[in-house]
TORDRENPA-428971 format. One record per residue: residue in one letter; z, x, y of N, C-alpha, C, CB in turn. Coordinates in steps of 0.1 Angstrom, whole numbers, padded with zeros to 4 digits, always signed. Glycine has a CB too. Example, Ala and Ser with C-alpha at 12.3 -4.5 7.8 and 13.67 -1.06 7.14 Angstrom:
a+0078+0132-0057+0078+0123-0045+0078+0132-0033+0090+0113-0045;s+0071+0128-0022+0071+0137-0011+0079+0129+0000+0057+0141-0006;
This chain:
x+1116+1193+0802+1106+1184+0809+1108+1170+0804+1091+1189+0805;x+1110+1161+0814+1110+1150+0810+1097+1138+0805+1117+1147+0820;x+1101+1129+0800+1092+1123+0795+1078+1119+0803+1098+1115+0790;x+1082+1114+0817+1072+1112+0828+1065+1126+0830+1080+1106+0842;x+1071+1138+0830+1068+1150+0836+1055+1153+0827+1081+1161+0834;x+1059+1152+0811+1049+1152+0802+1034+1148+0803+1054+1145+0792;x+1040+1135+0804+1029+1128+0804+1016+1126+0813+1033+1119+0802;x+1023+1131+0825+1014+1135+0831+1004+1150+0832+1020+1132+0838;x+1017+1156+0826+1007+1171+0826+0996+1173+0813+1017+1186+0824;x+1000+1161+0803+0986+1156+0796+0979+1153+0798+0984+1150+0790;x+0980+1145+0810+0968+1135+0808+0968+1119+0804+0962+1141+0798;x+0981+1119+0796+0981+1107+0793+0985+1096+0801+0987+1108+0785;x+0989+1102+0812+0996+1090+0823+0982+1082+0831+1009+1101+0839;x+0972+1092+0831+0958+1084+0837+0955+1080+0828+0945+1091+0842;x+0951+1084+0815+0945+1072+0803+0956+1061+0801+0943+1078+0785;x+0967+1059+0805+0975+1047+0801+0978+1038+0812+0988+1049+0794;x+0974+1044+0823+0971+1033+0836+0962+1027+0837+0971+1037+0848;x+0947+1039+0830+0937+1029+0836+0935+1021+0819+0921+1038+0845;x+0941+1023+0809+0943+1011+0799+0949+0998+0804+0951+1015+0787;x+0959+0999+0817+0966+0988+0820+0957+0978+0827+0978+0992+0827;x+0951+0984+0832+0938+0977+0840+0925+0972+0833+0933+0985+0850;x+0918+0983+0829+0903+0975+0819+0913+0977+0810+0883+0985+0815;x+0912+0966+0805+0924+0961+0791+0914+0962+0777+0931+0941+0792;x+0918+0968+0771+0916+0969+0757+0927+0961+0744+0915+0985+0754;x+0926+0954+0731+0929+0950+0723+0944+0956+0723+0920+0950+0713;x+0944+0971+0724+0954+0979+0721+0964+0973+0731+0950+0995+0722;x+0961+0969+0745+0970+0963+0757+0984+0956+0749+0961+0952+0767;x+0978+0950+0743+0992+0939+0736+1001+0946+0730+0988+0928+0725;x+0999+0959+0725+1007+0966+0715+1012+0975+0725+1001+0971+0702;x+1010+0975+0739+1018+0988+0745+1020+0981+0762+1005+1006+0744;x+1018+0972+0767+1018+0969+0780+1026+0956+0781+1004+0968+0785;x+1042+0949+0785+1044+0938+0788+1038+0931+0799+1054+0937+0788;x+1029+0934+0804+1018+0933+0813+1004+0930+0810+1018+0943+0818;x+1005+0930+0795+0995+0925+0792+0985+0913+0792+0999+0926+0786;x+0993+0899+0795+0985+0890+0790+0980+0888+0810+0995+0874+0779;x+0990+0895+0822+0984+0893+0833+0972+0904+0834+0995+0894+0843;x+0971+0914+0831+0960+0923+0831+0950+0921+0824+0964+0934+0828;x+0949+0916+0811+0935+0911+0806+0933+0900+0812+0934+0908+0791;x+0936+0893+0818+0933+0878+0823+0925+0886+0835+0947+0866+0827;x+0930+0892+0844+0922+0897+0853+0913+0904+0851+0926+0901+0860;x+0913+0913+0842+0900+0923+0839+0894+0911+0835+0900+0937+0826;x+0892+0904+0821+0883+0896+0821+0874+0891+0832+0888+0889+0817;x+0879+0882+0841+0874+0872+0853+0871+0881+0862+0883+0861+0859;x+0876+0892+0868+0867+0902+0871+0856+0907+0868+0872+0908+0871;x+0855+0911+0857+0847+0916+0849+0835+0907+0845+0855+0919+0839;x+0836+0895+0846+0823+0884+0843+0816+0879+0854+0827+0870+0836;x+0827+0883+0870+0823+0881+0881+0809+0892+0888+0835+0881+0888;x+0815+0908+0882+0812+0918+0883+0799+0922+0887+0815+0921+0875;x+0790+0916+0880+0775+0917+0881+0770+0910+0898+0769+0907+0867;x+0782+0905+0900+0775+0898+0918+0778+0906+0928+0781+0883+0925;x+0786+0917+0922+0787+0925+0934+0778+0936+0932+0802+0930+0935;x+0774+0943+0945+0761+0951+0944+0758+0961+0959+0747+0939+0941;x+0752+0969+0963+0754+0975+0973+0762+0982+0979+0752+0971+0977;x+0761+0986+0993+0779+0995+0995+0786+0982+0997+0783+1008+1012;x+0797+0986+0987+0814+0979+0983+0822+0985+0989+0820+0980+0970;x+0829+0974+0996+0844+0979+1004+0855+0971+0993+0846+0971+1024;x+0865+0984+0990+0875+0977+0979+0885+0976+0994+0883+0989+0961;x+0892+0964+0996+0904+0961+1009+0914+0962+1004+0906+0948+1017;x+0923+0972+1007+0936+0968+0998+0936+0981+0983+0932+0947+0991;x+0927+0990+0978+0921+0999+0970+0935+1000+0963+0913+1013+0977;x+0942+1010+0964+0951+1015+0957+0945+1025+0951+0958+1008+0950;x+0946+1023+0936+0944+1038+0924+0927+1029+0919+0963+1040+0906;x+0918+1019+0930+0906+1015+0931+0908+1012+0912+0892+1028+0940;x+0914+1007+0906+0918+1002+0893+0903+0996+0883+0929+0991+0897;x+0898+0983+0895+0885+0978+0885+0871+0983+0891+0884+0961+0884;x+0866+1001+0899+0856+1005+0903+0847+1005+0893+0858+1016+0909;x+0851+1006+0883+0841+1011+0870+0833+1000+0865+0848+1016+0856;x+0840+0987+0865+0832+0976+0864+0819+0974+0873+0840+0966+0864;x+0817+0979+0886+0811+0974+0894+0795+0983+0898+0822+0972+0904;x+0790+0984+0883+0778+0991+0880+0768+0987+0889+0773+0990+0866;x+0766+0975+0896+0753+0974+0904+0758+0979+0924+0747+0952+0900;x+0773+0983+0925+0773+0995+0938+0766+1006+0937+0787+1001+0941;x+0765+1008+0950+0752+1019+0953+0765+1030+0964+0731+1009+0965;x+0774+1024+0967+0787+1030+0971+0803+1026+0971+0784+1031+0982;x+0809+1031+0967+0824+1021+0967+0836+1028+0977+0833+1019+0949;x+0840+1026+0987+0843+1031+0996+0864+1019+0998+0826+1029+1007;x+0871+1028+0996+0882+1023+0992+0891+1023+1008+0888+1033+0978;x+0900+1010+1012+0907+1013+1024+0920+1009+1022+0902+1006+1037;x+0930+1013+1027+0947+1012+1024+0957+1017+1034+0951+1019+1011;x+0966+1006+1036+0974+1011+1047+0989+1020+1036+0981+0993+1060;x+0989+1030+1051+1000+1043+1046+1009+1040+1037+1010+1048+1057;x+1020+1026+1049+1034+1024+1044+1032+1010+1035+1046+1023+1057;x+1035+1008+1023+1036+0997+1017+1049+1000+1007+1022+0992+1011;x+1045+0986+0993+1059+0987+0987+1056+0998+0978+1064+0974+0979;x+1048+1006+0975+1042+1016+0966+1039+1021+0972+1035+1017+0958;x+1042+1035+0965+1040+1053+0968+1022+1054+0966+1050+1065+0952;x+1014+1062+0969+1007+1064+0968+1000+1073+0961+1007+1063+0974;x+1009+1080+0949+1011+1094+0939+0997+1090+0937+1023+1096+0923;x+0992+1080+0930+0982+1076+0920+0967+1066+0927+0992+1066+0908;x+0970+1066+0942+0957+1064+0949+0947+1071+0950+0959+1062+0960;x+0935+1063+0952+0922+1071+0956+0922+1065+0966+0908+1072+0948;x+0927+1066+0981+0921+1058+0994+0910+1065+1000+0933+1056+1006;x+0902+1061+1003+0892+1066+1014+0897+1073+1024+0885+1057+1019;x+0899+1062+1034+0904+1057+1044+0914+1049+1046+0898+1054+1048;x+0928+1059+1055+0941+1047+1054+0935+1041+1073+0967+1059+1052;x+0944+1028+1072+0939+1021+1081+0957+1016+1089+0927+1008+1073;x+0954+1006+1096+0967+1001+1104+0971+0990+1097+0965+0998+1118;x+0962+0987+1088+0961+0973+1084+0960+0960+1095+0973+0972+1076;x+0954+0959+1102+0947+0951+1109+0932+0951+1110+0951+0953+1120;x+0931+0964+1115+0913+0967+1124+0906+0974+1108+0914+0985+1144;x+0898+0969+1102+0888+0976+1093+0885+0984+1103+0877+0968+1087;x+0884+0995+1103+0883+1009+1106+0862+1012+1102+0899+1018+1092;x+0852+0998+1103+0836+1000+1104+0830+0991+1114+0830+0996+1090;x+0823+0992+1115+0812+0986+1123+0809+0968+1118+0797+0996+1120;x+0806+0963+1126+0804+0948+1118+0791+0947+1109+0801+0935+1130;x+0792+0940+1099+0780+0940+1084+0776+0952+1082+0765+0932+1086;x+0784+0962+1078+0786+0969+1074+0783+0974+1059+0794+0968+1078;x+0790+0963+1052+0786+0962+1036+0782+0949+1032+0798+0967+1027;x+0778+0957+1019+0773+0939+1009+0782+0933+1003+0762+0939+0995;x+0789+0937+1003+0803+0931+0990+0817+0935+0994+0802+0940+0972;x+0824+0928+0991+0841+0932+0996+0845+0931+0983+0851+0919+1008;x+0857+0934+0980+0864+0933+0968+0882+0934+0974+0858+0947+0956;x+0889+0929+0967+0901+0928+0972+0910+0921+0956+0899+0918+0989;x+0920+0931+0950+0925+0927+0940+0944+0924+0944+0919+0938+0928;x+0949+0914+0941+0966+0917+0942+0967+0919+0956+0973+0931+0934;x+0966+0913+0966+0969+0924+0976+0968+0915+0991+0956+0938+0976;x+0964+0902+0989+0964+0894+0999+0977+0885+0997+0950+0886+0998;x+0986+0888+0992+0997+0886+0988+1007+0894+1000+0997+0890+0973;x+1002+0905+1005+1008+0914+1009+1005+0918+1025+1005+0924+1001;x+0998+0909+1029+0989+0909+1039+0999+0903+1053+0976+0901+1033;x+1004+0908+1062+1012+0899+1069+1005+0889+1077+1019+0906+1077;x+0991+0893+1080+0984+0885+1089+0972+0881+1081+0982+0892+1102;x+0973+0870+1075+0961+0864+1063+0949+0862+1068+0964+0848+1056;x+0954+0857+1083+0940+0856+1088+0932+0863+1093+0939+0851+1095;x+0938+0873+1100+0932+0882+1105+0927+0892+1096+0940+0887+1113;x+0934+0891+1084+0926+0899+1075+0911+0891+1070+0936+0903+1061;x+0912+0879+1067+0903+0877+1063+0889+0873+1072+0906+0870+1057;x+0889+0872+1086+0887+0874+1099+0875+0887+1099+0902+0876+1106;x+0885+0897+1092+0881+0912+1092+0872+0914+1082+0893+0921+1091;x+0876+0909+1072+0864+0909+1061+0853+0901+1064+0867+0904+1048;x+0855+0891+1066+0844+0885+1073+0830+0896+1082+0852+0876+1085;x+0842+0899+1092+0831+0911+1101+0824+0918+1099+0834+0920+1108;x+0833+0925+1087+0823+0937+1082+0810+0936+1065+0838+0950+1077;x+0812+0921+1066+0803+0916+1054+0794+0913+1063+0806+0903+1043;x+0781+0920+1055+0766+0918+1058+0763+0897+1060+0756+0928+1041;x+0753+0894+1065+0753+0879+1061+0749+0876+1048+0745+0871+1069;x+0757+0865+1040+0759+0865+1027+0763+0875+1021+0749+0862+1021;x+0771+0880+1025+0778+0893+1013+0791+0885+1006+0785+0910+1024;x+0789+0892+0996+0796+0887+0987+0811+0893+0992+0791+0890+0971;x+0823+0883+0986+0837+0888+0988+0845+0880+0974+0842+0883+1006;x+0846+0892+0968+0855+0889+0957+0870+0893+0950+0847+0892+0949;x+0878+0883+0954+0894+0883+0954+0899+0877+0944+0901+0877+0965;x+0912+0886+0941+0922+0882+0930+0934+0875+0936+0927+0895+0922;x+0940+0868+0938+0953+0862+0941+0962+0862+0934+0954+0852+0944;x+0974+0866+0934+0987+0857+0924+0991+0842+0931+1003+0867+0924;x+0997+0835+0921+1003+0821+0921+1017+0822+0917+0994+0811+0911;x+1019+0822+0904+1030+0820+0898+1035+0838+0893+1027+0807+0886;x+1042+0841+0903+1047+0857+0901+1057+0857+0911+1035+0871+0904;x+1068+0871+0904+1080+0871+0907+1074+0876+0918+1091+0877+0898;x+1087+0881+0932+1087+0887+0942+1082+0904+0939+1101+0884+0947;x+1076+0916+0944+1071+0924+0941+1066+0931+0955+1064+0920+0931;x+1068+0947+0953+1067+0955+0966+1076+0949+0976+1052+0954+0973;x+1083+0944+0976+1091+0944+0988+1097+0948+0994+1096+0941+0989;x+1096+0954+1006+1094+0933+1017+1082+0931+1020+1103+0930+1035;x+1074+0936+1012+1061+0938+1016+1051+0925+1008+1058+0953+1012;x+1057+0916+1009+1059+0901+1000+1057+0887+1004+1071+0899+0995;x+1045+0885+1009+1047+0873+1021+1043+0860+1018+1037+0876+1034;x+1036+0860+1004+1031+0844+1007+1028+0845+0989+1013+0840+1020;x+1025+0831+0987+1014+0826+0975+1009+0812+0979+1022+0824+0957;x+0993+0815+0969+0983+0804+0976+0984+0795+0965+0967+0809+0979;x+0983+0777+0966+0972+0771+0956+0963+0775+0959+0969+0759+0955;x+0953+0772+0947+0938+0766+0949+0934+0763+0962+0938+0752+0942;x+0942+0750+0965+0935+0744+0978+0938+0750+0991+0939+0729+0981;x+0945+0760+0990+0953+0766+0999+0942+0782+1002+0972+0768+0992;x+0942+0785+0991+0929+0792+0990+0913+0787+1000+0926+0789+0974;x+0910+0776+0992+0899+0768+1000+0900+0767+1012+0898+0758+0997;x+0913+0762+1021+0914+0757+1027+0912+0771+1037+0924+0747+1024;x+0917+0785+1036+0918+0795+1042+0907+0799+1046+0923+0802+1036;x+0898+0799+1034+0887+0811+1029+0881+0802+1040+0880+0814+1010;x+0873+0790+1037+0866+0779+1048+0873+0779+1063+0869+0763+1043;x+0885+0784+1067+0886+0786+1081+0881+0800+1091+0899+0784+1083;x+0877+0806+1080+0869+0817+1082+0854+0818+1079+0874+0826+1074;x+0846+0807+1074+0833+0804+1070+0828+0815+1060+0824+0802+1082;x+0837+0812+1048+0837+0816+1037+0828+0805+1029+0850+0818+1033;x+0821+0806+1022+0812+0792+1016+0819+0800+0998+0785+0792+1021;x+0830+0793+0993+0830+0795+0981+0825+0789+0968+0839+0794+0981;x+0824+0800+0959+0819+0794+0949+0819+0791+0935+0813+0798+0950;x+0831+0800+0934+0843+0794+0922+0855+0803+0925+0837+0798+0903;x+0868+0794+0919+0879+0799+0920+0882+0793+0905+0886+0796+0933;x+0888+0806+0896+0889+0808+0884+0904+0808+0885+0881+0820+0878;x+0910+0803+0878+0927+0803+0877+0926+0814+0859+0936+0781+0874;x+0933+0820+0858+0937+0836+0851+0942+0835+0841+0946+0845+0858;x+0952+0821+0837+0959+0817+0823+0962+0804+0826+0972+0826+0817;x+0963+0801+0816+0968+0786+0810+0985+0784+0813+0964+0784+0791;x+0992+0773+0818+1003+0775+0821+1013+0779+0807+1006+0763+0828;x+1010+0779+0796+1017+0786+0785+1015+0802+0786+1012+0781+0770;x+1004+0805+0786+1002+0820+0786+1014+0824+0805+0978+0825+0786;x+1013+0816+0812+1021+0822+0827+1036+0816+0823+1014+0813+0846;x+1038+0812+0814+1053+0809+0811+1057+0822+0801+1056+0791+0802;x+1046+0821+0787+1054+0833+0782+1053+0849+0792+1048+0836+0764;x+1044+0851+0798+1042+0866+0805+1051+0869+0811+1033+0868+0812;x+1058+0854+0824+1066+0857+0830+1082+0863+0825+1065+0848+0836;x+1081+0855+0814+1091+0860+0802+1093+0872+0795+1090+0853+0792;x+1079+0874+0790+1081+0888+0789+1087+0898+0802+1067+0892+0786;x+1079+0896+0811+1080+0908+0819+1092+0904+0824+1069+0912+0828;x+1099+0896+0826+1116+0893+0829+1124+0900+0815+1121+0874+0831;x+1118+0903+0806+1129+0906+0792+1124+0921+0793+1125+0895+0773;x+1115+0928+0797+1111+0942+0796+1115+0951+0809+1095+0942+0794;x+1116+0941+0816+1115+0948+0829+1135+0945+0839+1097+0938+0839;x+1143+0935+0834+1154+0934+0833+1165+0932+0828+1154+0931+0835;x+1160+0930+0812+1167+0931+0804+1169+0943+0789+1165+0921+0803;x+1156+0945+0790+1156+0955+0783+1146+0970+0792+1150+0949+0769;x+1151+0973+0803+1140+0983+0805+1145+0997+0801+1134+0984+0820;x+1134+1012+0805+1139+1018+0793+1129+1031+0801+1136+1011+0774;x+1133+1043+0795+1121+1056+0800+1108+1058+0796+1124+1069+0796;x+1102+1065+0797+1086+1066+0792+1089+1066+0776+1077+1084+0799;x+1102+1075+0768+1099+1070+0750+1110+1062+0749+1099+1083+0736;x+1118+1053+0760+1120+1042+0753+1111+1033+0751+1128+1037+0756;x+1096+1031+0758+1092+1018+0760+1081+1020+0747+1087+1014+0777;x+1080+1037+0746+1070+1036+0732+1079+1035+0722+1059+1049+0727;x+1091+1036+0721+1102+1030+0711+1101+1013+0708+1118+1033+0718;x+1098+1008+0717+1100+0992+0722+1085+0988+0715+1102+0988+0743;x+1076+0995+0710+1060+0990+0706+1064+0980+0699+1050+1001+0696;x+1068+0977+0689+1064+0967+0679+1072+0952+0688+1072+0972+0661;x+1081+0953+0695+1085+0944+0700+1076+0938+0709+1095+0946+0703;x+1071+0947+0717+1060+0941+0727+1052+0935+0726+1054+0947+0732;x+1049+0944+0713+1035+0938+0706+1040+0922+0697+1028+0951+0692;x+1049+0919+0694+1052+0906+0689+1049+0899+0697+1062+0902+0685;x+1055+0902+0709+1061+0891+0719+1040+0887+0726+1077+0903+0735;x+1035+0895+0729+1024+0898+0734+1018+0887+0726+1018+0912+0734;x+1015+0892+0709+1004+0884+0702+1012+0871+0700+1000+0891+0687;x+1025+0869+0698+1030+0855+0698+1021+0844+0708+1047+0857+0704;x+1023+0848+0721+1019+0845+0732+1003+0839+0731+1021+0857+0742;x+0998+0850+0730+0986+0853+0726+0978+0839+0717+0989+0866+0718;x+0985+0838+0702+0979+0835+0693+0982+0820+0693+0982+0843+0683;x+0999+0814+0700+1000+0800+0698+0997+0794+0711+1014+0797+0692;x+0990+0804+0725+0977+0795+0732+0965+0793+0728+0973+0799+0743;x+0965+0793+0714+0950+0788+0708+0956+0777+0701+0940+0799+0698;x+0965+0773+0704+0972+0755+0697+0978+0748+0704+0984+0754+0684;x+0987+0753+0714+0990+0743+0722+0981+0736+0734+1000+0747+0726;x+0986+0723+0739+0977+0715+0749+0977+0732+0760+0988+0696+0757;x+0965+0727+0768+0958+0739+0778+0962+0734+0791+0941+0741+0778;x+0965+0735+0800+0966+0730+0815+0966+0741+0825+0979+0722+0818;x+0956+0739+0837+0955+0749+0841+0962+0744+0857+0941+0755+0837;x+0973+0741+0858+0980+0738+0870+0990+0747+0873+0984+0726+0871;x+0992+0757+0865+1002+0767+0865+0997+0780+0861+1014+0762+0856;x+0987+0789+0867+0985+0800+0863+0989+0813+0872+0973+0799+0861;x+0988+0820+0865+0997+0835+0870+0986+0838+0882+0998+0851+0856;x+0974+0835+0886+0968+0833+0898+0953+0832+0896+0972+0843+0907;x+0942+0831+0905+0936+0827+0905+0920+0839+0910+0943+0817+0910;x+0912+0840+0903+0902+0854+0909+0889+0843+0919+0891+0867+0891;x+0883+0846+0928+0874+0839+0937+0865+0848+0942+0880+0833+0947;x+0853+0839+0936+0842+0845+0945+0832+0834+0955+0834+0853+0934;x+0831+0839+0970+0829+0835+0976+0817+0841+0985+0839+0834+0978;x+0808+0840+0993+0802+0846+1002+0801+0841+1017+0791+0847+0997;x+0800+0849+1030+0798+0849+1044+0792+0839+1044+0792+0858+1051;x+0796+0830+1050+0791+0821+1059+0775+0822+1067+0802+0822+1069;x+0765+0812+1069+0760+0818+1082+0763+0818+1095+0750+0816+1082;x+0774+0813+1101+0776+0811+1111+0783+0819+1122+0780+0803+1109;
């Protein structure tokens, strides 16, 4: 049996995915993914409390941050078939065409959408679509990437600024209300580094990469510990989480 084979018939392949996501301390010592995954659990996670009622996750996958979102009364997950990932490790509700939300208009109170508007061929129409199916004033809360390598491909279409963000979300009568950028341009210089040295230069099987612990973990807390000394700027971050609500119009 191989090492993947294992680990899944443990058990351990679900506890160490969904560690990759709600991030714990331990993240740095086992994930070169680390400093992008706690940045998002975090700002997710402080957003969390505004979401409430039946939740549409857009975009779901393996529905990664559901557990945070204690004040849903339903979470109801949608995803199209063919993308750049397999679907072994999804919980989809409902697969869709990726166009038509597949409900009724105001539908729900909250949208959620993580990584994934990245992926979206038609930006507008997706957000168009969320629109529809948010109640008035329903909350819609999105993760973006900025500064990240190419990924799922060709299933790979865009990255936003800030203003580019704004500028979107408002052609859809989105009334936003903060857009949180995810790391400081040191923490998105060393991560990208990392995950270019783990993932191209050194990558490796399920026990090479627990062979690779102590290195990770250097590289991680290095990162980590000398963005609490250098100058901070936040014009370069690995992307940006937003929360926004429907328009009344």
């Amino acid at each position: 049996m191989d090492g993947k084979a294992w680990l899944k018939r443990s058990g351990w392949a679900a506890r160490l995915r969904r560690r990759a996501f709600i991030t714990h301390w331990t993240g740095a010592l086992l994930f070169p993914s680390h400093i992008l995954r706690s940045a998002l659990c975090r700002e997710i996670g402080r957003l969390a409390g505004k979401i409430e009622g039946k939740v549409l996750d857009f975009g779901c996958g393996s529905k990664p941050y559901e557990e945070l979102f204690t004040r849903a009364s339903a979470y109801v997950g949608i995803d199209v078939e063919q993308s750049g990932h397999d679907h072994a490790s999804s919980k989809v509700d409902v697969f869709f065409d990726g166009r038509t939300i597949p409900f009724a208009d105001a539908s729900f109170d909250s949208v959620v959408c993580f990584e994934v508007m990245e992926h979206v061929p038609d930006l507008t129409l997706a957000l168009s679509e969320i629109r529809r199916v948010l109640k008035p004033d329903g909350v819609f809360l999105a993760s973006i990437p900025f500064a990240f390598p190419e990924h799922e491909t060709p299933y790979d279409f865009r990255r936003l600024t800030r203003f580019g963000i704004d500028r979107q979300w408002q052609q859809q009568d989105f009334v936003i209300e903060t857009i949180v950028p995810t790391t400081s341009a040191w923490l998105t210089i060393r991560q990208l580094g990392i995950a270019h040295f783990f993932g191209e230069i050194l990558p490796g099987g399920t026990f090479a990469q627990l062979a690779r612990i102590p290195l990770v973990a250097f590289c991680n807390l290095f990162a980590i510990g000398t963005n609490l000394i250098v100058p901070k700027t936040e014009a370069f971050p690995l992307g940006f989480v937003v929360l926004s609500r429907r328009g009344a119009g």
